[in-house]
N, C-alpha and C positions, 0 to 999 in steps of 0.2 A: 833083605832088611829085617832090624829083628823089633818087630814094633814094639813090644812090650818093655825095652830099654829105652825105649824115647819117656816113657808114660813115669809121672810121677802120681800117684794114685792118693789120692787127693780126698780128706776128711774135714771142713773146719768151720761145719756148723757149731753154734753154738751150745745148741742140743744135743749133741753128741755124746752117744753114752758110752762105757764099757763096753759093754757087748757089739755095737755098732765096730766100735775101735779094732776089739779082739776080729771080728769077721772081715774089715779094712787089710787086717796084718794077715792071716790066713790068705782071702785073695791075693794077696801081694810075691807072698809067698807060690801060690801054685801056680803063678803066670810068670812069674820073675820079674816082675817089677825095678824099673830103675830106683825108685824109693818109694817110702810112705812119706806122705806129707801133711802135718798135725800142727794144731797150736800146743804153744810151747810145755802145757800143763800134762799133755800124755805123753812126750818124749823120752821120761825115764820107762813110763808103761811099756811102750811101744819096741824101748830096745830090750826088752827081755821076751817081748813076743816075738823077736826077727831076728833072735839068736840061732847062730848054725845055718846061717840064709845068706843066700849073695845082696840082700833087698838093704838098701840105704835107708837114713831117716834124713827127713827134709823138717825143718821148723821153721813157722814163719814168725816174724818179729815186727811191732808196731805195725799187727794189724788189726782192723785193714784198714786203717785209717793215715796211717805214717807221720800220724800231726803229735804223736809225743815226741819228749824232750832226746836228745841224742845220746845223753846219760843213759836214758831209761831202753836203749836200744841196745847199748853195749851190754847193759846188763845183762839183758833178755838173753842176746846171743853169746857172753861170757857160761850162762848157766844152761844154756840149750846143750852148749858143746860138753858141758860136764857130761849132763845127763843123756848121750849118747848121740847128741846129731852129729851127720854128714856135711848136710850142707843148710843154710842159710839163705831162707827168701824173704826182703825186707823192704818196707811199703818205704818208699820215698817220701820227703817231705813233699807234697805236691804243693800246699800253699807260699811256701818260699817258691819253690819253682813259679806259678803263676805270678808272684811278685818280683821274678826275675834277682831273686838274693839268690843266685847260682854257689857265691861260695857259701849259704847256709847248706844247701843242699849239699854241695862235693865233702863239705867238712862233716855234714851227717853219715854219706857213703864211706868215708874214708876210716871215720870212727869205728863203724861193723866191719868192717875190710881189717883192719887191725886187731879188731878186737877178736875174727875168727880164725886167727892164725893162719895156718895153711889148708881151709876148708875153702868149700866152694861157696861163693857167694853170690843169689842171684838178689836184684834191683828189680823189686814190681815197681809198674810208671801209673798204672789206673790211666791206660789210654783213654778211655771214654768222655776222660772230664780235661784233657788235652789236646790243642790243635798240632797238627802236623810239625809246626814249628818246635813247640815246647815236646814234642817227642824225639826228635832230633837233638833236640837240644840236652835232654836227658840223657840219649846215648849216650852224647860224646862227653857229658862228668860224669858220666860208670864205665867209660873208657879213661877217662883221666884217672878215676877212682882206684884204678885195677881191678875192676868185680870182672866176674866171670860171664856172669849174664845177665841181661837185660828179658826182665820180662811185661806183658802185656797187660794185666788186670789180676784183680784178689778174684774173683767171681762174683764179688759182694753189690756192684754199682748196675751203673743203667746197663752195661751189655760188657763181653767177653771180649776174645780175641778176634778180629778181623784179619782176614788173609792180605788184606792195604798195609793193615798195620805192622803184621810179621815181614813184608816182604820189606818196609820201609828201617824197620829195625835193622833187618839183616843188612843191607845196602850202606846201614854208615858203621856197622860197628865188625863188618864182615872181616873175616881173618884174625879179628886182635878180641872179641869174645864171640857168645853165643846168645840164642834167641829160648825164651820161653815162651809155649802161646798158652794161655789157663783162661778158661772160662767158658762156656758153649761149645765143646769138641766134643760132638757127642755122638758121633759113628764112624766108621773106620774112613767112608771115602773123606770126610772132615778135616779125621789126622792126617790123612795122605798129601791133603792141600794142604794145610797148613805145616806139614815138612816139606814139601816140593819149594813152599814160598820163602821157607828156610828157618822154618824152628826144629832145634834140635831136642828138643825136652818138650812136654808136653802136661798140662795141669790141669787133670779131669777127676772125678769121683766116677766118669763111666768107662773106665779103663777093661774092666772084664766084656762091656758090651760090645766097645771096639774091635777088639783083637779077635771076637767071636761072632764080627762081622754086623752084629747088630745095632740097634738104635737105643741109644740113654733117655728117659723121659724124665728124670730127675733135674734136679737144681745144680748147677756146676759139674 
């Protein structure tokens, strides 16, 4: 197994400066990282520092809150893709969802699905502020949606991934996409569970700790 391909390496404090950035794209670089993943404002930076690299860039869009307009998602991810992203991970409307306006939601998904051509597109669900039902229920309109992956949390809220929750993801949307777990993976036996439970991607800022066996004490 090649860990360091699960691992999207993960930046998106708000504080986040340059030089934080530039040493994010360096490590990225000398583990090989499956991507860097940034808000949308370093994505031009970022793809001239991961020039000449196999390392992808990830941009996340309406976050981490998912509560703006769908206009305003297109855009984000029409301009992410100029300015050099890969792939596309975008906060769900979760308030329509808890209001059960399922088609606000699938028309929100389907809008960034369009909008990112033939990029990858994952769905964060912010499981923590959702019951089992409305996760379920999420898969299966970013299965209808045709996104690629379903993921777990921004890192932002009351807690991360659960290995319940990855395995519960994996179990409805298995075969037809993939699973992202982001948020509290912070040493390697962590990532190990929560790929065994069936995340293929992985959304940490302590991706150098993991793969060097050790313990992340940072935030996300």
């Amino acid at each position: 197994m090649k860990l360091n391909k699960y691992i999207d390496h993960t930046l998106l404090k708000p504080e986040a400066t340059k030089s934080q950035i530039i040493n994010l794209c360096n490590e990225a670089k000398e583990y090989d990282f499956a991507t860097v993943c940034v808000n949308s404002y370093w994505t031009k930076f970022v793809k001239s520092q991961l020039r000449n690299s196999t390392v992808g860039i990830t941009t996340v869009i309406g976050f981490p809150l998912g509560a703006c307009s769908t206009e305003t998602k297109v855009f984000e991810t029409i301009q992410a893709i100029k300015d050099g992203s890969d792939e596309i991970d975008m906060v769900i409307n979760i308030g329509a969802l808890k209001d059960q306006d399922y088609q606000a939601v699938l028309a929100d998904m389907k809008a960034v699905k369009n909008a990112a051509q033939n990029k990858i597109v994952k769905c964060i669900m912010e499981n923590c502020l959702l019951s089992k039902e409305e996760i379920a229920t999420a898969c299966n309109l970013a299965l209808e949606a045709g996104l690629d992956y379903v993921k777990t949390s921004t890192g932002f809220s009351s807690h991360g991934a659960t290995i319940e929750d990855v395995a519960l993801m994996n179990e409805i949307v298995k075969d037809k996409a993939l699973v992202k777990a982001a948020g509290g993976v912070r040493n390697y036996q962590e990532a190990i569970a929560m790929i065994d439970a069936g995340a293929s991607r992985l959304g940490t800022s302590g991706g150098v700790a993991i793969v060097k066996g050790k313990e992340h004490n940072q935030d996300y």
